[in-house]
PDBQT receptor file of N, H, CA, C and O in Angstrom, charges set to zero:
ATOM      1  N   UNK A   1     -22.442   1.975  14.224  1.00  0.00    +0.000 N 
ATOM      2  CA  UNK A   1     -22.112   0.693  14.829  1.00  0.00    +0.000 C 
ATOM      3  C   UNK A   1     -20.861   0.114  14.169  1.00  0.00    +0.000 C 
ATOM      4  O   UNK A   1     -20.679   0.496  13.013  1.00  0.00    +0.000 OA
ATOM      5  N   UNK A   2     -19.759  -0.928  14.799  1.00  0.00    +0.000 N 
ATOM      6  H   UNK A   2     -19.907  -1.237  15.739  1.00  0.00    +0.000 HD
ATOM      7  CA  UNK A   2     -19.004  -1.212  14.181  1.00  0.00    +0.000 C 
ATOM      8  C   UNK A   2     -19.267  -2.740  13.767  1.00  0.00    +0.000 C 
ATOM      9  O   UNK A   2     -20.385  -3.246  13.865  1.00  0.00    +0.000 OA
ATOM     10  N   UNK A   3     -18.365  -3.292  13.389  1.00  0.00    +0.000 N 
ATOM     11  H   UNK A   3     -17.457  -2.881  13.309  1.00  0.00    +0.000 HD
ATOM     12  CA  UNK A   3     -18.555  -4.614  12.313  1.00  0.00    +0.000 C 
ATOM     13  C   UNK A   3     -17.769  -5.614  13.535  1.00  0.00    +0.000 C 
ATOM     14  O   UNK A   3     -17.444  -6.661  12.974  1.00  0.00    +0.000 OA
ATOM     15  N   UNK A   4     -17.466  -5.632  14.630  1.00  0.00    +0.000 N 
ATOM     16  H   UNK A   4     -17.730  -4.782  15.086  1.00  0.00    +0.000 HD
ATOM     17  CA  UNK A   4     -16.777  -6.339  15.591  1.00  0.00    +0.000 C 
ATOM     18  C   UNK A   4     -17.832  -7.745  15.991  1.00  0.00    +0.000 C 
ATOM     19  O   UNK A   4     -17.574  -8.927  16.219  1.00  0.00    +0.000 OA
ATOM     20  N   UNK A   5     -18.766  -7.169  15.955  1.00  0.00    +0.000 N 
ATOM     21  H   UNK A   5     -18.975  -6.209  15.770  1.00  0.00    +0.000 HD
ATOM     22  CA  UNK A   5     -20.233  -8.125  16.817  1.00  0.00    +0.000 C 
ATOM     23  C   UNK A   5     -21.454  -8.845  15.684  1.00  0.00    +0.000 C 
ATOM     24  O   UNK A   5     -22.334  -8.220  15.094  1.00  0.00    +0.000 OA
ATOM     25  N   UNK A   6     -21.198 -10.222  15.619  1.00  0.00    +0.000 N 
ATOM     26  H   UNK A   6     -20.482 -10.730  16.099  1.00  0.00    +0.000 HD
ATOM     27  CA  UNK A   6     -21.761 -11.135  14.510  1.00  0.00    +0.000 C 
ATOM     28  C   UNK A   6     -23.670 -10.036  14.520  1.00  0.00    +0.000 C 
ATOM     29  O   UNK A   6     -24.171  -9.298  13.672  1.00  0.00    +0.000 OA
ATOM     30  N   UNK A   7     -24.166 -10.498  15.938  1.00  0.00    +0.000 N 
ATOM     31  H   UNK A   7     -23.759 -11.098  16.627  1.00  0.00    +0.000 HD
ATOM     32  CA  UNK A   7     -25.409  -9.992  16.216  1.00  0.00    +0.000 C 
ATOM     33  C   UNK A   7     -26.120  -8.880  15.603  1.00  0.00    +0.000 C 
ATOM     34  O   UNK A   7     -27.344  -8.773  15.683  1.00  0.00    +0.000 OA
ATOM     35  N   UNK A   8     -25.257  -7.923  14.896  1.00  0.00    +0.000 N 
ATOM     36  H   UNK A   8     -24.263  -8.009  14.831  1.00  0.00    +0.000 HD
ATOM     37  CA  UNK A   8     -25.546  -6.586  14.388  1.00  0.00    +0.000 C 
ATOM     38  C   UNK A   8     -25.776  -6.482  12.881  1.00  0.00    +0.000 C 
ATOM     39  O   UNK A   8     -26.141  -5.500  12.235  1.00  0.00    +0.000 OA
ATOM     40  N   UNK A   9     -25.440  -7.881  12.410  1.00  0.00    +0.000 N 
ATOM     41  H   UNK A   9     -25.143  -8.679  12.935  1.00  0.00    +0.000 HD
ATOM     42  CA  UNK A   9     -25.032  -7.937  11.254  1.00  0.00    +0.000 C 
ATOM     43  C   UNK A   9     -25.834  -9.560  10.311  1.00  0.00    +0.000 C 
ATOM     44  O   UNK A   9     -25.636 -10.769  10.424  1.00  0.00    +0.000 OA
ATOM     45  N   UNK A  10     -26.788  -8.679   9.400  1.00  0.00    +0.000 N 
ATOM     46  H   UNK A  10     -26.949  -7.697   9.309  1.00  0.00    +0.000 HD
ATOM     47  CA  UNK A  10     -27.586  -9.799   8.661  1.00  0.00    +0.000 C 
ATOM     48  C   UNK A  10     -27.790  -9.107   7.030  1.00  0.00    +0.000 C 
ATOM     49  O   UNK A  10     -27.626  -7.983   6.555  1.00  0.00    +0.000 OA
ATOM     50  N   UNK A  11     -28.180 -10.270   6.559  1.00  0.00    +0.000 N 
ATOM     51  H   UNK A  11     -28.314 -11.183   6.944  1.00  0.00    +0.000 HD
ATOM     52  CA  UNK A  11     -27.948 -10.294   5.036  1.00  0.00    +0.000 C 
ATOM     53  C   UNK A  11     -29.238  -9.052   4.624  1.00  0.00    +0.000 C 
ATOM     54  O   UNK A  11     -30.385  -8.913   5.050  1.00  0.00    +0.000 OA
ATOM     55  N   UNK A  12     -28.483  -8.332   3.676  1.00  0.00    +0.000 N 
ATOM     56  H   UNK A  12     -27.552  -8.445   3.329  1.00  0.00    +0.000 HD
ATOM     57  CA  UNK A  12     -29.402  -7.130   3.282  1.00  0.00    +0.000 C 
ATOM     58  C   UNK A  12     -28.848  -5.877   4.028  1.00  0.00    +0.000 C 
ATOM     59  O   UNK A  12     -29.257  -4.826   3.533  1.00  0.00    +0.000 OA
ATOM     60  N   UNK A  13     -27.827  -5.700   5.343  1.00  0.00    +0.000 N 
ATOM     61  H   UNK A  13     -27.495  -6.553   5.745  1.00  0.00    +0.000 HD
ATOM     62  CA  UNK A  13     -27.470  -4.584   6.208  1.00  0.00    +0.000 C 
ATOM     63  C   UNK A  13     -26.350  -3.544   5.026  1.00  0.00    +0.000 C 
ATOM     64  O   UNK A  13     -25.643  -4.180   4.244  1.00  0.00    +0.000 OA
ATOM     65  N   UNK A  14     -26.305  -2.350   5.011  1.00  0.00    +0.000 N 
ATOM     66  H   UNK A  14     -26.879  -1.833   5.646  1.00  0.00    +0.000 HD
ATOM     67  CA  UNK A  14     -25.936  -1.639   4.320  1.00  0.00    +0.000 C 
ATOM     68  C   UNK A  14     -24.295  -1.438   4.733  1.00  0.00    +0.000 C 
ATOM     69  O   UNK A  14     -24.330  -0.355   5.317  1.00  0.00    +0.000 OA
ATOM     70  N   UNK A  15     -23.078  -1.828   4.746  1.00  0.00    +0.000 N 
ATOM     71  H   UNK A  15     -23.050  -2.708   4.271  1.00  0.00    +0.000 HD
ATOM     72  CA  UNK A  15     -21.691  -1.678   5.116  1.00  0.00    +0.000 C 
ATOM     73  C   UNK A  15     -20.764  -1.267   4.559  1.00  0.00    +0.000 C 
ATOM     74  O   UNK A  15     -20.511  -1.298   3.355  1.00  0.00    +0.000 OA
ATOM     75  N   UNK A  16     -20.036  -0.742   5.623  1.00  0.00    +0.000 N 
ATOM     76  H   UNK A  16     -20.242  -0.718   6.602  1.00  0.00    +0.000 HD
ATOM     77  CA  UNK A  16     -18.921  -0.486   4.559  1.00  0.00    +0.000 C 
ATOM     78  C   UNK A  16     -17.409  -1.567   5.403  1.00  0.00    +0.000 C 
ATOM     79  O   UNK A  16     -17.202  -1.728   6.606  1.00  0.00    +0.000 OA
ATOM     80  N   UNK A  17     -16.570  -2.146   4.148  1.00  0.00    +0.000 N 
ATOM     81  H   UNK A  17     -16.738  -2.015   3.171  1.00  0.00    +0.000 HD
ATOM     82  CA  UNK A  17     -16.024  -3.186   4.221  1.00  0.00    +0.000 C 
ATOM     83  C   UNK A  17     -14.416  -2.666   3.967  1.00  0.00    +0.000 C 
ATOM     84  O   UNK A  17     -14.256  -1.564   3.443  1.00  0.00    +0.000 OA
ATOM     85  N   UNK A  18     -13.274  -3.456   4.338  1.00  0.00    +0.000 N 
ATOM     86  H   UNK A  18     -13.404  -4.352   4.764  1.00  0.00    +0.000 HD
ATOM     87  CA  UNK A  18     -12.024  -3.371   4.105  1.00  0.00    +0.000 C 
ATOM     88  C   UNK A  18     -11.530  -4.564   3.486  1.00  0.00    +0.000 C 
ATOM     89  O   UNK A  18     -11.246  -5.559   4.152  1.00  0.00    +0.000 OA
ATOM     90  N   UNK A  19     -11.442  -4.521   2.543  1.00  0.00    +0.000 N 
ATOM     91  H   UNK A  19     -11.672  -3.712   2.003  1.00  0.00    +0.000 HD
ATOM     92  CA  UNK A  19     -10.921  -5.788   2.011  1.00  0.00    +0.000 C 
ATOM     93  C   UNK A  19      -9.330  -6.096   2.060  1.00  0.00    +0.000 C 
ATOM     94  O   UNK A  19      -8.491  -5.220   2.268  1.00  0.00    +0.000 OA
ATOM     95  N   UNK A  20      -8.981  -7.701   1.799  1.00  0.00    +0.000 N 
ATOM     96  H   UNK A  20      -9.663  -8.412   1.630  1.00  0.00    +0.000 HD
ATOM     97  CA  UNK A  20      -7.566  -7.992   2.318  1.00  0.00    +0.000 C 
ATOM     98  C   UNK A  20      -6.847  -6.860   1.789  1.00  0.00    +0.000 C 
ATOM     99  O   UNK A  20      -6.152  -6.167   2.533  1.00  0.00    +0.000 OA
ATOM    100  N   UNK A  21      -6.965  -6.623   0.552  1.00  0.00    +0.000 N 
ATOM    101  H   UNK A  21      -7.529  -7.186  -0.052  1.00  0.00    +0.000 HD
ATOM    102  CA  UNK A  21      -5.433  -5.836  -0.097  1.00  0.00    +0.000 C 
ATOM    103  C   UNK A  21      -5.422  -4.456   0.417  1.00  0.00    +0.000 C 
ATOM    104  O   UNK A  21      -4.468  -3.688   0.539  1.00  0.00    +0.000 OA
ATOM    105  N   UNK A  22      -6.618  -4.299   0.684  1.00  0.00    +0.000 N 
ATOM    106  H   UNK A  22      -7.392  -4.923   0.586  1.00  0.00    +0.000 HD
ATOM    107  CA  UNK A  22      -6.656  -2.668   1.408  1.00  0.00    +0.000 C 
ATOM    108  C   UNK A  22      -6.449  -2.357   3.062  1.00  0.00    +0.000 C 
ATOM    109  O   UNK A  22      -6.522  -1.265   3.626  1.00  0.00    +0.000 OA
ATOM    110  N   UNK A  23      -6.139  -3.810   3.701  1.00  0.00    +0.000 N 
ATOM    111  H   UNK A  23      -6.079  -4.697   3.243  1.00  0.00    +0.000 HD
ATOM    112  CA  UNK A  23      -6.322  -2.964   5.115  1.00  0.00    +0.000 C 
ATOM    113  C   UNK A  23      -4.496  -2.281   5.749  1.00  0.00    +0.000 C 
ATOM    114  O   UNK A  23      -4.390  -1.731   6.846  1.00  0.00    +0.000 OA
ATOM    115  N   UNK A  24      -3.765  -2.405   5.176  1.00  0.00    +0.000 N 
ATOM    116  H   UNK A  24      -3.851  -2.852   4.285  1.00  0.00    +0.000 HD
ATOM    117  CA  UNK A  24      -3.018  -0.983   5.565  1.00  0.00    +0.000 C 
ATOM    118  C   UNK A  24      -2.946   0.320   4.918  1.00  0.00    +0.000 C 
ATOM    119  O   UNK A  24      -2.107   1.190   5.148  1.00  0.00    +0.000 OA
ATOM    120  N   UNK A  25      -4.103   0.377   3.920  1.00  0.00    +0.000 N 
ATOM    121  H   UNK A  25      -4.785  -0.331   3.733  1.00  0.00    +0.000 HD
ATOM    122  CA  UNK A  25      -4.648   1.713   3.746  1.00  0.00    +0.000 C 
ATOM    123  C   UNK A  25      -6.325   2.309   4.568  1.00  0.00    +0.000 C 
ATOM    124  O   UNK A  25      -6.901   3.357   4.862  1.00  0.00    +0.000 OA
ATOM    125  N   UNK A  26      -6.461   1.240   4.621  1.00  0.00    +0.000 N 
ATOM    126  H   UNK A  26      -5.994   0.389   4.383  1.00  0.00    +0.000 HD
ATOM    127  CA  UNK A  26      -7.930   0.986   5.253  1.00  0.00    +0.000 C 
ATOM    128  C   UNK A  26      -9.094   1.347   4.398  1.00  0.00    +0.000 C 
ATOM    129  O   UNK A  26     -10.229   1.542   4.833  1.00  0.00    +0.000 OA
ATOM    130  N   UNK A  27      -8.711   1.427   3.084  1.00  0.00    +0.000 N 
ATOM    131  H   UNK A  27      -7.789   1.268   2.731  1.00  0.00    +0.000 HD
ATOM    132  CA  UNK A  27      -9.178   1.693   1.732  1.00  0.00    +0.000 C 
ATOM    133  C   UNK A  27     -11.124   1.041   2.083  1.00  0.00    +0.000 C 
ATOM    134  O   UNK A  27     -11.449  -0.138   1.945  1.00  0.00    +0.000 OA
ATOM    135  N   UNK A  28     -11.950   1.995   2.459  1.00  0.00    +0.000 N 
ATOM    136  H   UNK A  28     -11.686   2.953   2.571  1.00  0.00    +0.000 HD
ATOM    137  CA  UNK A  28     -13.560   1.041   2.664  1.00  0.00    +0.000 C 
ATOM    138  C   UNK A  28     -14.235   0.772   1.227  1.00  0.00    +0.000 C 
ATOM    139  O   UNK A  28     -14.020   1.445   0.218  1.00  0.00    +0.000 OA
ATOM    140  N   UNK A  29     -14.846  -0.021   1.298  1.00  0.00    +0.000 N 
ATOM    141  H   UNK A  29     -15.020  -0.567   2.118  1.00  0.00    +0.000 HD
ATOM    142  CA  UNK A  29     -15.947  -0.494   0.007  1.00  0.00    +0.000 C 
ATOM    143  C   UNK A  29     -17.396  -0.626   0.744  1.00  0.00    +0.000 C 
ATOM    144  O   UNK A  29     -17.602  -1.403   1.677  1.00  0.00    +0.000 OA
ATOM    145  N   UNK A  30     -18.544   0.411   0.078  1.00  0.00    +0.000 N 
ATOM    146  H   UNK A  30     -18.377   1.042  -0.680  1.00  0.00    +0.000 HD
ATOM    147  CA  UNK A  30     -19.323   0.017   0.552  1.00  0.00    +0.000 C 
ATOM    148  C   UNK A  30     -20.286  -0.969  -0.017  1.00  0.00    +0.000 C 
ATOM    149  O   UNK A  30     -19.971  -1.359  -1.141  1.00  0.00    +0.000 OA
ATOM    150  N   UNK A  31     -21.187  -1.379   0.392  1.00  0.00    +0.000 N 
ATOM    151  H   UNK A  31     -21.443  -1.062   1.305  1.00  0.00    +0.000 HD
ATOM    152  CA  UNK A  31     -22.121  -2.512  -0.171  1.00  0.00    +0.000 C 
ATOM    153  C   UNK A  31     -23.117  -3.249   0.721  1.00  0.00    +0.000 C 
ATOM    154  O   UNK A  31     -23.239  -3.024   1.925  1.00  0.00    +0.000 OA
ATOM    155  N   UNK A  32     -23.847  -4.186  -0.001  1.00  0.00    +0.000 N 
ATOM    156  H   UNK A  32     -23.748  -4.369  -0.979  1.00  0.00    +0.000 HD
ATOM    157  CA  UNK A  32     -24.985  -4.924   1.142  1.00  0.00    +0.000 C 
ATOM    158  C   UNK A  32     -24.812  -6.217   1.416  1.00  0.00    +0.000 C 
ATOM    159  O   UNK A  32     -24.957  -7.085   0.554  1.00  0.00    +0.000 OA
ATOM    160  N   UNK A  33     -24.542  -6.424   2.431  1.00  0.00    +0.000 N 
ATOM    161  H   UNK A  33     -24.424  -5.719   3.131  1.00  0.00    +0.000 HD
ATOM    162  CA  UNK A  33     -24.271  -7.885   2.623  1.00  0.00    +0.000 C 
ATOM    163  C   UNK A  33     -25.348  -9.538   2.377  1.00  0.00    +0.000 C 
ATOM    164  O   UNK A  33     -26.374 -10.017   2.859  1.00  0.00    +0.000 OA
ATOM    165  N   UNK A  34     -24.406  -9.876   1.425  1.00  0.00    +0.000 N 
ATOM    166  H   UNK A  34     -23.572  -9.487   1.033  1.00  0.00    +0.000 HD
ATOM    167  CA  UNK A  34     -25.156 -11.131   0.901  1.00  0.00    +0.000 C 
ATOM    168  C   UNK A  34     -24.766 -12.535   2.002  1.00  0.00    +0.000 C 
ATOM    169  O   UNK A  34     -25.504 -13.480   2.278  1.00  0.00    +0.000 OA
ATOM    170  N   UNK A  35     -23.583 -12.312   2.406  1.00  0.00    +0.000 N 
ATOM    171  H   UNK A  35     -22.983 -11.544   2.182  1.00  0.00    +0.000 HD
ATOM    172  CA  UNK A  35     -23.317 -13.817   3.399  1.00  0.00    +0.000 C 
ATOM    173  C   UNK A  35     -22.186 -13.720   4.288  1.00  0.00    +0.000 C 
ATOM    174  O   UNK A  35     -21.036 -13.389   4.000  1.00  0.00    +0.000 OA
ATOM    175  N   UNK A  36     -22.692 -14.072   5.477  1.00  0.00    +0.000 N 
ATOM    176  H   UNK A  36     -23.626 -14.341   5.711  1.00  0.00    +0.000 HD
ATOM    177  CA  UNK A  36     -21.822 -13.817   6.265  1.00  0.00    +0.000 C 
ATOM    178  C   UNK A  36     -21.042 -14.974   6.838  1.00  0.00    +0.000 C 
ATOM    179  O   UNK A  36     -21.467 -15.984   7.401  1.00  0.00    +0.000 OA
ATOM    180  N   UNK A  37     -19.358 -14.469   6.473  1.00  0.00    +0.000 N 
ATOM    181  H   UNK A  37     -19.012 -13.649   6.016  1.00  0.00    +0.000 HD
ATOM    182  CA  UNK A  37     -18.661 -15.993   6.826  1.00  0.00    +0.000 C 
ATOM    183  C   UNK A  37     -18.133 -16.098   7.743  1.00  0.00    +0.000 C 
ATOM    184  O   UNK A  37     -17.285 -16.965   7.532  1.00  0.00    +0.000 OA
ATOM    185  N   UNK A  38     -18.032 -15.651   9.038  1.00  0.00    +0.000 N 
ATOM    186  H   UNK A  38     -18.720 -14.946   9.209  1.00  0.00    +0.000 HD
ATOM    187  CA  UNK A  38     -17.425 -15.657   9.734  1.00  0.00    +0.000 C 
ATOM    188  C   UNK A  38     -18.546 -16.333  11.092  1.00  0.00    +0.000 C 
ATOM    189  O   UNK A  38     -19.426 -15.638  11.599  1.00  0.00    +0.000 OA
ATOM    190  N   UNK A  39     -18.344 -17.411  11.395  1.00  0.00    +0.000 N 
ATOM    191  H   UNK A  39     -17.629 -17.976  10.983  1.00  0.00    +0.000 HD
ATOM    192  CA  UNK A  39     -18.648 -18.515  12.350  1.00  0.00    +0.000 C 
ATOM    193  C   UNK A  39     -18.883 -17.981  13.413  1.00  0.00    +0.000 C 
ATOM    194  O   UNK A  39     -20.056 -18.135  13.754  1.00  0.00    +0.000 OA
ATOM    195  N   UNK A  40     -17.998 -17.148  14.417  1.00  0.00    +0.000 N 
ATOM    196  H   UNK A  40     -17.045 -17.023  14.140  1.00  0.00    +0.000 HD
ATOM    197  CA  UNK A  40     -17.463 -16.675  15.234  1.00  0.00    +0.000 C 
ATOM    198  C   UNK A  40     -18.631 -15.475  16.135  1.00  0.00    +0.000 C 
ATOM    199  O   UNK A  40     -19.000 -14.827  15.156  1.00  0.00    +0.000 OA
ATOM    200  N   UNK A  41     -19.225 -14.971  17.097  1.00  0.00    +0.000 N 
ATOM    201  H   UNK A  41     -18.925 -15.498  17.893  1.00  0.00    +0.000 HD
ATOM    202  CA  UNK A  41     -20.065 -14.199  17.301  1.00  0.00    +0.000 C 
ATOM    203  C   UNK A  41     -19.538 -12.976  17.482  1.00  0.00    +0.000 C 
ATOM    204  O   UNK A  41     -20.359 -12.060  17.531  1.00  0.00    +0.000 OA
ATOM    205  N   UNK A  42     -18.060 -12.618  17.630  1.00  0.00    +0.000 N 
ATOM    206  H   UNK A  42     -17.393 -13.362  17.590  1.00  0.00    +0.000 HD
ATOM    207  CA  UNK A  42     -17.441 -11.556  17.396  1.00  0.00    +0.000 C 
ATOM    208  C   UNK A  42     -16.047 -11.921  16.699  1.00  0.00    +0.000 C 
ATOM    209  O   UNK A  42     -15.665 -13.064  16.449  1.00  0.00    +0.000 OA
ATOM    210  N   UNK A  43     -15.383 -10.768  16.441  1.00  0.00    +0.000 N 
ATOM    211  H   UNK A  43     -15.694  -9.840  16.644  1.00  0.00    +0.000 HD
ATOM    212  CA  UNK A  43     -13.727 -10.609  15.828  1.00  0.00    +0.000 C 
ATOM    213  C   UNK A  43     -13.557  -9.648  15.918  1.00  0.00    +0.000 C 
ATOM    214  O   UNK A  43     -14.375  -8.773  15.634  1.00  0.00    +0.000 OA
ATOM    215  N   UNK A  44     -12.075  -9.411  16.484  1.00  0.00    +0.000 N 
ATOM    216  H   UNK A  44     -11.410 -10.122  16.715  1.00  0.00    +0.000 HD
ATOM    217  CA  UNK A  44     -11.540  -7.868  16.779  1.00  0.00    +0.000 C 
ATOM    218  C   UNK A  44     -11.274  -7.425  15.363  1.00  0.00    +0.000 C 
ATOM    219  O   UNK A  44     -10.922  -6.247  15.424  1.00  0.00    +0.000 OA
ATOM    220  N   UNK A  45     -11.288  -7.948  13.821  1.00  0.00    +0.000 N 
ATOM    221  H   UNK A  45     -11.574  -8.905  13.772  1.00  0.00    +0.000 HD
ATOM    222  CA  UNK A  45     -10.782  -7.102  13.315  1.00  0.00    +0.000 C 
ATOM    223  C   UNK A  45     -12.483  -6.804  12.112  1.00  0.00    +0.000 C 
ATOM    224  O   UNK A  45     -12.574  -6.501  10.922  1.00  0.00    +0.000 OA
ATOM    225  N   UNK A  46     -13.090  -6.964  12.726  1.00  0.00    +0.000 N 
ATOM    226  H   UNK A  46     -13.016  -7.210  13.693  1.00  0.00    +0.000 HD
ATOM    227  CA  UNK A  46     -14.322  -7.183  12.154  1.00  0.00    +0.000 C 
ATOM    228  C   UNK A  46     -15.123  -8.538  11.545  1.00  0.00    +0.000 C 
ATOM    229  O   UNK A  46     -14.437  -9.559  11.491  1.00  0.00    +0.000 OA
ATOM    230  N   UNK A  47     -16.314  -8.614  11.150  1.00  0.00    +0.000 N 
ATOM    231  H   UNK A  47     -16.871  -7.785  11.194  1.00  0.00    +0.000 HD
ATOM    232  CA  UNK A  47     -16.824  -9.949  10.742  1.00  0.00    +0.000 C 
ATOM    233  C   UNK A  47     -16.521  -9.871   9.312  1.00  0.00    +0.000 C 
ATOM    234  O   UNK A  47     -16.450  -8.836   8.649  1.00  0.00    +0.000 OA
ATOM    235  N   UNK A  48     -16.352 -11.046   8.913  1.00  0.00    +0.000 N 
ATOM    236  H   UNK A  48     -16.410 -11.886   9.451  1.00  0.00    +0.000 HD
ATOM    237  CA  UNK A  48     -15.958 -11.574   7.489  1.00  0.00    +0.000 C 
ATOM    238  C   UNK A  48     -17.568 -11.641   6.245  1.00  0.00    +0.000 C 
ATOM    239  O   UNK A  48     -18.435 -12.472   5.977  1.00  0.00    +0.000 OA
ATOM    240  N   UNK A  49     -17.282 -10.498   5.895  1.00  0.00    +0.000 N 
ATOM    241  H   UNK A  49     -16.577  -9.822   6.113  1.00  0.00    +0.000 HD
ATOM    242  CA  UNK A  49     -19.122 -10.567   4.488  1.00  0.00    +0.000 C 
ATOM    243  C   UNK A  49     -18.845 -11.088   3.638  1.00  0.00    +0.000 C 
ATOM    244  O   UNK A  49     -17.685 -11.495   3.701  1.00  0.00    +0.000 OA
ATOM    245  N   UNK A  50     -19.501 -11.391   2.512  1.00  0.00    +0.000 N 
ATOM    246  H   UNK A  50     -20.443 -11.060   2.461  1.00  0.00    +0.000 HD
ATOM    247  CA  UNK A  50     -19.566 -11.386   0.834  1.00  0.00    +0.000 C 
ATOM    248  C   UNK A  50     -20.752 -10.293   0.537  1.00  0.00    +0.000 C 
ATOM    249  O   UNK A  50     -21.911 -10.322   0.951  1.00  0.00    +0.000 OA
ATOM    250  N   UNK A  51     -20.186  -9.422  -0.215  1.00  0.00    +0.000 N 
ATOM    251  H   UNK A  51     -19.245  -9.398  -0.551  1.00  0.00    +0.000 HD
ATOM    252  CA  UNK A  51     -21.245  -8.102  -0.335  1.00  0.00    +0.000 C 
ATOM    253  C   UNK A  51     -21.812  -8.713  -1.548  1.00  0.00    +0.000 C 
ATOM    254  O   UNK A  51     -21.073  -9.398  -2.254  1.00  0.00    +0.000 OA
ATOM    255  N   UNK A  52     -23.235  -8.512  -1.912  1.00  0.00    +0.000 N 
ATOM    256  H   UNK A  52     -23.836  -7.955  -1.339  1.00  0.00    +0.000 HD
ATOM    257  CA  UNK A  52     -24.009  -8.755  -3.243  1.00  0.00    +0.000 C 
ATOM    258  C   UNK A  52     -23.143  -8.635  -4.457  1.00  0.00    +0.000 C 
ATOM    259  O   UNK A  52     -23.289  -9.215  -5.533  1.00  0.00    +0.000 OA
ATOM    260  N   UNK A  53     -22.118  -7.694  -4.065  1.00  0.00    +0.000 N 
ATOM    261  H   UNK A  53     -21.999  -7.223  -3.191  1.00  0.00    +0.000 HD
ATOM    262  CA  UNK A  53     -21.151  -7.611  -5.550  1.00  0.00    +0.000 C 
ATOM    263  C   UNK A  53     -20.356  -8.704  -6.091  1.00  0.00    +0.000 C 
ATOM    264  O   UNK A  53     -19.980  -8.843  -7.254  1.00  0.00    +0.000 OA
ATOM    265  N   UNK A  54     -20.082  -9.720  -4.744  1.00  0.00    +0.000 N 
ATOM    266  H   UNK A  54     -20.388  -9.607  -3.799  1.00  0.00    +0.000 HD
ATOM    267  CA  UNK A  54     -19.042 -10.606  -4.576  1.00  0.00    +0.000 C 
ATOM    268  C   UNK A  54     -17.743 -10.525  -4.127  1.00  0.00    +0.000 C 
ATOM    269  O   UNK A  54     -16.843 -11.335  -4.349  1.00  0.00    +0.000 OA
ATOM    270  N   UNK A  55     -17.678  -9.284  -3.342  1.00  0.00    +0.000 N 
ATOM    271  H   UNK A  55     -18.409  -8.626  -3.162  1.00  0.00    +0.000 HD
ATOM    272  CA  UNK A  55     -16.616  -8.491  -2.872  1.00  0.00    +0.000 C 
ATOM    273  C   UNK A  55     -16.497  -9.325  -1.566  1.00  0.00    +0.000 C 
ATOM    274  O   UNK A  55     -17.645  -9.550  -1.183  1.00  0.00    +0.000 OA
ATOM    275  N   UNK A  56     -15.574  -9.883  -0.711  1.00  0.00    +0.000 N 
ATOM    276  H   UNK A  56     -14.641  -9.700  -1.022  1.00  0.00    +0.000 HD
ATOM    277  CA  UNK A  56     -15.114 -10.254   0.319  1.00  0.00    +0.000 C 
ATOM    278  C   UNK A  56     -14.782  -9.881   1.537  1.00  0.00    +0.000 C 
ATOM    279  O   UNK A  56     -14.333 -10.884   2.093  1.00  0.00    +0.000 OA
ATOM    280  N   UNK A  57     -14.755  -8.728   2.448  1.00  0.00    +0.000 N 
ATOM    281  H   UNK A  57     -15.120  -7.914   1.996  1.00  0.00    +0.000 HD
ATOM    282  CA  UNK A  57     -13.767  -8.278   3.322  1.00  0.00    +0.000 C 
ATOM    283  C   UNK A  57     -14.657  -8.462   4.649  1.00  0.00    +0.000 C 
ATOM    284  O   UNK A  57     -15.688  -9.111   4.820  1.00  0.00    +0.000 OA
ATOM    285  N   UNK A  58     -13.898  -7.663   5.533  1.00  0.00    +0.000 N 
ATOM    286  H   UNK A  58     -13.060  -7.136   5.394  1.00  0.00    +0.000 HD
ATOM    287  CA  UNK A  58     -14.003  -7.144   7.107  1.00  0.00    +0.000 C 
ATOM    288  C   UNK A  58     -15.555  -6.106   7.217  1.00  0.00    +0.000 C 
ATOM    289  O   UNK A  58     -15.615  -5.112   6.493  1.00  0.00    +0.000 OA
ATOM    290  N   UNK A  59     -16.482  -6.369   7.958  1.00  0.00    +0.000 N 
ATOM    291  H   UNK A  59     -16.433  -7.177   8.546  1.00  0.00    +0.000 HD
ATOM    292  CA  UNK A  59     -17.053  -5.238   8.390  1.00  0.00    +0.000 C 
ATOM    293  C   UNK A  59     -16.240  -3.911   9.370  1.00  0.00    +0.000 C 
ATOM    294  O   UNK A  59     -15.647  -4.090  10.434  1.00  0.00    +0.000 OA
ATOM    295  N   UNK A  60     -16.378  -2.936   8.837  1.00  0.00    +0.000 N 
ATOM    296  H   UNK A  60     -16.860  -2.790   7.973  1.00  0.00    +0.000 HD
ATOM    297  CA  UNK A  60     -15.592  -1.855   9.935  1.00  0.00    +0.000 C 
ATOM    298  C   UNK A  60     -16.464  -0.960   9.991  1.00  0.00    +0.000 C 
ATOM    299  O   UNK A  60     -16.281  -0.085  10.837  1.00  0.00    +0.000 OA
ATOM    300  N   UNK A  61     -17.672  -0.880   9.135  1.00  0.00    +0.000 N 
ATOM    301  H   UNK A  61     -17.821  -1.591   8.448  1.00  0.00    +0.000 HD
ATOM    302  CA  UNK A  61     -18.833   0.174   9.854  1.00  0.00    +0.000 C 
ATOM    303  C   UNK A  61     -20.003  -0.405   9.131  1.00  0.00    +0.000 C 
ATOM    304  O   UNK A  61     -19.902  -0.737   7.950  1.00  0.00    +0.000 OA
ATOM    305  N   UNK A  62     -21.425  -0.572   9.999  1.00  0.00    +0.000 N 
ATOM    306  H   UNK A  62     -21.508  -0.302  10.958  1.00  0.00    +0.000 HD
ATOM    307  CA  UNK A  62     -22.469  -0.877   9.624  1.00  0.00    +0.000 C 
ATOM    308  C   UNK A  62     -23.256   0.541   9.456  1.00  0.00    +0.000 C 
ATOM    309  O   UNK A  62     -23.319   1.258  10.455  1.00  0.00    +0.000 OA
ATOM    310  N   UNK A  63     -23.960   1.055   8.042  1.00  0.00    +0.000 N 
ATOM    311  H   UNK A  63     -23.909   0.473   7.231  1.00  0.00    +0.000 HD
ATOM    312  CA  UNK A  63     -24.825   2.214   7.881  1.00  0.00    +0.000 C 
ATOM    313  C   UNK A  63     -26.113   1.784   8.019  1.00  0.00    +0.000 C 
ATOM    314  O   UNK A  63     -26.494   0.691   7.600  1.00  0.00    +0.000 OA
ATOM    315  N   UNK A  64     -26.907   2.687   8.661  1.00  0.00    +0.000 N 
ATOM    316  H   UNK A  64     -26.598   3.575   9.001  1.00  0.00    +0.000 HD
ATOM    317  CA  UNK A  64     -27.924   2.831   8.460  1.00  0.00    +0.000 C 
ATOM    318  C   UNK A  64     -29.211   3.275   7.365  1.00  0.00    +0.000 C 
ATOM    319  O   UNK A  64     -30.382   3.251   7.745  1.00  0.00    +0.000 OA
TER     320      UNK A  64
């Protein structure tokens, strides 16, 4: 699944993330999402997390 659609995406889901400094490498981080900031019920460039680590970025793939 991708990280485009708020609905898919709740605290505890397993992701992997692009954070700001990495997205013209598209460098992923994975992790579990602690909070989700993005208001919005979708975004083309993915939804905005805070992973349990305190890491910040884009959803661009939700794992199972």
């Amino acid at each position: 699944m991708d990280g485009n659609n708020r609905a898919n995406i709740r605290q505890g889901t397993h992701v992997l993330i692009v954070q700001k400094q990495d997205q013209r490498t598209e460098k992923l981080t994975e992790g579990i999402v602690k909070d989700i900031l993005t208001n919005s019920s979708t975004h083309p460039h993915g939804i905005k997390v805070r992973l349990e680590s305190g890491i910040v970025g884009r959803v661009k793939r939700i794992l199972l």
